[in-house]
N, C-alpha and C positions, 0 to 999 in steps of 0.2 A: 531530416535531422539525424537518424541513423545513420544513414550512409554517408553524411558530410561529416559525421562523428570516428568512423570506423575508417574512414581514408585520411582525414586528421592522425588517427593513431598507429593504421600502418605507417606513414611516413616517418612518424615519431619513432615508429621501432625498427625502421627499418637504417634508419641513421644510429640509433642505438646498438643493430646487431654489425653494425660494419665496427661500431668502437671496441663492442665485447670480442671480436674477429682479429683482433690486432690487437698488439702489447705494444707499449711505447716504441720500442726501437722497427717495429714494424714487422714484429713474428709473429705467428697462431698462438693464442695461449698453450699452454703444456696439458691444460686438463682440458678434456673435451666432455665428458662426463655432461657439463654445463649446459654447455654448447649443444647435446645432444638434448636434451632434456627442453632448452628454452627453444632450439630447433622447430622448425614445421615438422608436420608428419599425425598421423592420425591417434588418437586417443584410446582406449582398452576396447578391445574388442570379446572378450568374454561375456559367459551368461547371455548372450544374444536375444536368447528366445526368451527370454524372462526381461530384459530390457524392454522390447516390444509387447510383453505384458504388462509393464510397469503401467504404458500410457495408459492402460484401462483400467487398473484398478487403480491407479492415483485418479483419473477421470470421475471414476463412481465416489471416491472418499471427499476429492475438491466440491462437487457437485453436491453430494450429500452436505455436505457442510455449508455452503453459500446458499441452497437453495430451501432446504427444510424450513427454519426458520422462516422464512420468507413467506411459503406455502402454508404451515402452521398458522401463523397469524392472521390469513387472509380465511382458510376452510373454517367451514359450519363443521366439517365431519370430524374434525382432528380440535380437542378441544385438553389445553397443556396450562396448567395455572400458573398465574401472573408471577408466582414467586421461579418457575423456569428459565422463561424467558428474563427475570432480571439477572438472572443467574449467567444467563449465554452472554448476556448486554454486557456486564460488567467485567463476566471472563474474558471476553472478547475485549475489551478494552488494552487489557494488563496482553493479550494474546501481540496483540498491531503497538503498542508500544513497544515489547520486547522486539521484535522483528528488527524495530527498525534500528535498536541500538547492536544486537547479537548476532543478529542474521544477514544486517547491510552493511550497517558503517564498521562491525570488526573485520568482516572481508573484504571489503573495499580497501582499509588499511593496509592488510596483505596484500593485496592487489599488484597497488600500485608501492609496496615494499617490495616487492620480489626481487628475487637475486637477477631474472632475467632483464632487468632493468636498470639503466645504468647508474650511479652514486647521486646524480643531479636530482631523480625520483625521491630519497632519501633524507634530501638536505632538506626540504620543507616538506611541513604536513598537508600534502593535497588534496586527502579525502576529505579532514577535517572543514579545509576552506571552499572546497564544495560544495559539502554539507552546510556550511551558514549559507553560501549564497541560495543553495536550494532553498532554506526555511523563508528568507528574506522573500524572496523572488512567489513564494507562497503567498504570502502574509501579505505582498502586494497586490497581488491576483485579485485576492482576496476582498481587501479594504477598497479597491478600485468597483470589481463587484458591488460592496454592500453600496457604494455612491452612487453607484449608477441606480441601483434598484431603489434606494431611497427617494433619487431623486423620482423616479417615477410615477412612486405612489403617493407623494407630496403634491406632483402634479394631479393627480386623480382624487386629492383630500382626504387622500388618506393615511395616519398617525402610529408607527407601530416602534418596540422596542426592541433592534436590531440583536440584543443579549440574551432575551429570553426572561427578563424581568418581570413582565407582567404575568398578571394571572394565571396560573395554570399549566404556563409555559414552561416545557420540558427541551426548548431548541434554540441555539442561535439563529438559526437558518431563518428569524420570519416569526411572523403572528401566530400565535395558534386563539387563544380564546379572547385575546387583552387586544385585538384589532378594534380602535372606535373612528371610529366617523367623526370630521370638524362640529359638524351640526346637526341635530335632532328635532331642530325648532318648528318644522314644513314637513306634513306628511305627506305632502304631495312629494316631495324627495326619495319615497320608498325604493322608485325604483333605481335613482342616483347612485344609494345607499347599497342596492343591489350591485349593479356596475365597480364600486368602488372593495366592496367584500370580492367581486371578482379579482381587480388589481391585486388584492391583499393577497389571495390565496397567488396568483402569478409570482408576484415577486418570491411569496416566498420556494415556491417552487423551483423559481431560477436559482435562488443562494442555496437551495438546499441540493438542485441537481450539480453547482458549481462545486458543494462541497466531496458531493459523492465522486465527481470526477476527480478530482484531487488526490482521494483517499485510492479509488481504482486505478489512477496512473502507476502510482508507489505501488501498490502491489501487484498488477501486473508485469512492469519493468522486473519486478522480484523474480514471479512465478516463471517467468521465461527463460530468465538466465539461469534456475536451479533447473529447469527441464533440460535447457543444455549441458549443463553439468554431470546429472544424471545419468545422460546419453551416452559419455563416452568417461566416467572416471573410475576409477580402477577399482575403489572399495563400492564396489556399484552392491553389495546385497546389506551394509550397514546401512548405507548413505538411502535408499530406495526404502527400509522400513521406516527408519525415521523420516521421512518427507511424506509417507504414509500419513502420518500423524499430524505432521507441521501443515501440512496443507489442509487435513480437516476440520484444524484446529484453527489455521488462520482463517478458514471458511466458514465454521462458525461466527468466530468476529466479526466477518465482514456481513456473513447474513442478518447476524441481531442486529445489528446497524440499519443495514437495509429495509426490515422488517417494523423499525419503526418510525422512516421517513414518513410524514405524515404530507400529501402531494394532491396536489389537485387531482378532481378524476381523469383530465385528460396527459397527467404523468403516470398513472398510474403503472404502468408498465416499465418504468425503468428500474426500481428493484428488482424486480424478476432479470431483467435484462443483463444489470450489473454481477445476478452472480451466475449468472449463465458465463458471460464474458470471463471470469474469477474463473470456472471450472475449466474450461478450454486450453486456457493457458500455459500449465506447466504440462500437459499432454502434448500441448503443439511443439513447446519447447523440446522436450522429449525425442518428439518426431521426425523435428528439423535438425536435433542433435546424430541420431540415427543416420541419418542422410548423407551428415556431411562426417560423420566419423574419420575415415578414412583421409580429412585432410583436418581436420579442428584437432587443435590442440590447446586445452583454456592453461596451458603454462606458459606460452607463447609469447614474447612479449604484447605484441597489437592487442591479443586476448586479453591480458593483464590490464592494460590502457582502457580497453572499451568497460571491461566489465567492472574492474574497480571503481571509472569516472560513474556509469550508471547504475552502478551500487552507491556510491554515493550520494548523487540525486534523490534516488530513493528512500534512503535513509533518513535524508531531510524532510521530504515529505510525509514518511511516518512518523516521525520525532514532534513535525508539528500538529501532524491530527493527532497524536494522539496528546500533548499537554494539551493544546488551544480547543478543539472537535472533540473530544472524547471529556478528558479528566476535567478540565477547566468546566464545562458548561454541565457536566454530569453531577459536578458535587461544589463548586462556587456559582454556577448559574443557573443554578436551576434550584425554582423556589421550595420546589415537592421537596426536595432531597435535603434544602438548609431547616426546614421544618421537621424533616424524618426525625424517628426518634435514635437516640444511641446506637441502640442493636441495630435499627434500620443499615446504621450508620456504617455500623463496624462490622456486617457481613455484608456490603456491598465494599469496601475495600480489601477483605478478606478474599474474597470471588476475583476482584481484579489482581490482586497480588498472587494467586494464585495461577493466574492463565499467563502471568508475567512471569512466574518461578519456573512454571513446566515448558515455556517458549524458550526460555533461557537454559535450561539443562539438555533440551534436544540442540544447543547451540554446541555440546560439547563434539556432538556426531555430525554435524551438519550444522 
């Protein structure tokens, strides 16, 4: 998909740089300044040595961030009160919202605005229509998911409430305590009953591992294109503190998340997993930015096409975990939180509004 993406959009720009190449009557523009600028050619090469340290201390801060939590939750030895972790949960919310609005869909906009790009780019909003088709193309994934797993455990006789309505329930994703059985009536069915509590916990493991893939698509797609970016842009010692932060910060998000998938014991392992993957990421990007230095240019047009379209995408997929996944099921569907009391209330939106305010002013550097 990448590479069918990225030869889509060399072509695009490469018919585009023949038009910016030529003035109507068939002359070189008079300014080259542009030209030079939207040109091939390699990216800043400064601060090297400290570029090549970026990978590793942005590695320990991603890592730290996605993984703590996760590890916290699970140790006997590491013991952090309920009132932390709702702290990280809901920071983290307000953290992967802002992203997707400050950190993808306004540079995507730029993106595919650049000047290296011809008027045609300009006349309609492409990231914008991106952006819906990503949410849509979500939201089907999605509802095709919950049909399929319903229908399965319907097959199996088993009755669950795909919202999180019942008892106790703190998730879309699946049953947690409100899973009943068709019939009670035959205790010789105990072990039925068995098998069918198995389906329950599967399914929900599937909607829940489907939802995590979702949420770690968008932010990997994220994490990599800033590790490119990184790699070769010019204000590399502003742009490198602050991603410092953005990344521990989106990694906390993404670990309080992770940390309270509640998953069969034989998922047990994909938390950990996802934020292993989450840490890796904007390192690699980093790495492969390094690499190709010397011919990447993210002003370029083809640059501008790829990164914009997949910032984009991106942005739709954090736009809808974070209403539908995040905010929607954290304080409309979930019965713990319509029962909380006031204050419950008002420093669990306080916490997200927060992780949403400080995501969005590291928007002003990065």
């Amino acid at each position: 998909m990448a590479s069918t993406l990225y030869g889509i959009a060399h072509h695009l720009a490469f018919r585009q740089e023949i038009t910016n190449d030529t003035s109507s009557n068939g002359e070189p523009p008079e300014d080259d300044d542009s030209h030079d600028e939207c040109g091939p050619g390699g990216g800043s090469d400064t601060y090297f040595h400290l570029r090549i340290a970026a990978i590793f201390v942005i590695l320990v801060g991603s890592m730290f961030g996605a993984l703590f939590p996760v590890l916290a939750k699970r140790s006997s030895f590491i013991t952090i009160p309920k009132s932390v972790f709702d702290f990280a949960r809901y920071f983290g919310s307000g953290v992967i919202f802002a992203t997707g609005f400050i950190h993808l869909l306004a540079p995507s906009l730029e993106a595919l605005g650049s000047k290296c790009l011809g008027p045609k780019w300009s006349e309609y909003p492409y990231s914008l229509a991106i952006c819906m088709v990503s949410i849509f193309s979500i939201f089907i994934v999605e509802l095709l998911a919950f049909r399929w797993g319903t229908a399965k455990l319907e097959k199996a006789g088993v009755a669950y409430d795909t919202h999180g309505h019942a008892s106790g329930s703190h998730s879309a994703h699946g049953p947690e305590s409100g899973t009943t059985s068709k019939s009670h009536l035959d205790a010789s069915k105990a072990e039925g009953e068995g098998k069918e509590y198995h389906w329950a916990k599967d399914g929900s493991a599937m909607t829940q591992a489907i939802g995590l893939a979702i949420l770690e698509f968008g932010v990997v797609l994220h994490s990599i294109l800033i590790g490119l970016t990184l790699a070769v842009d010019e204000d590399f010692v502003i742009l490198f503190v602050v991603l410092v932060f953005h990344q521990t910060f989106e990694g906390l998000g993404l670990g309080s998340r992770l940390a309270y998938l509640q998953l069969s014991p034989k998922y047990h392992w994909l938390p950990i997993y996802g934020a292993l993957l989450y840490g890796i990421t904007t390192p690699l990007g980093i790495a492969v930015g390094l690499g190709i230095r010397t011919t990447y240019n993210p002003e370029t047009a083809t640059a501008s096409i790829v990164s914009g379209i997949l910032d984009a995408i991106s942005s739709g997929i954090l736009i809808y975990t974070g209403l539908v996944e995040l905010l929607a099921h954290d304080f409309l569907y979930n019965k713990e939180m319509l029962k909380a009391s006031t204050g419950r209330l008002v420093y669990a939106l306080v916490c997200m509004m927060l992780g949403a305010g400080l995501m969005a002013l590291l928007g002003e550097w990065a």
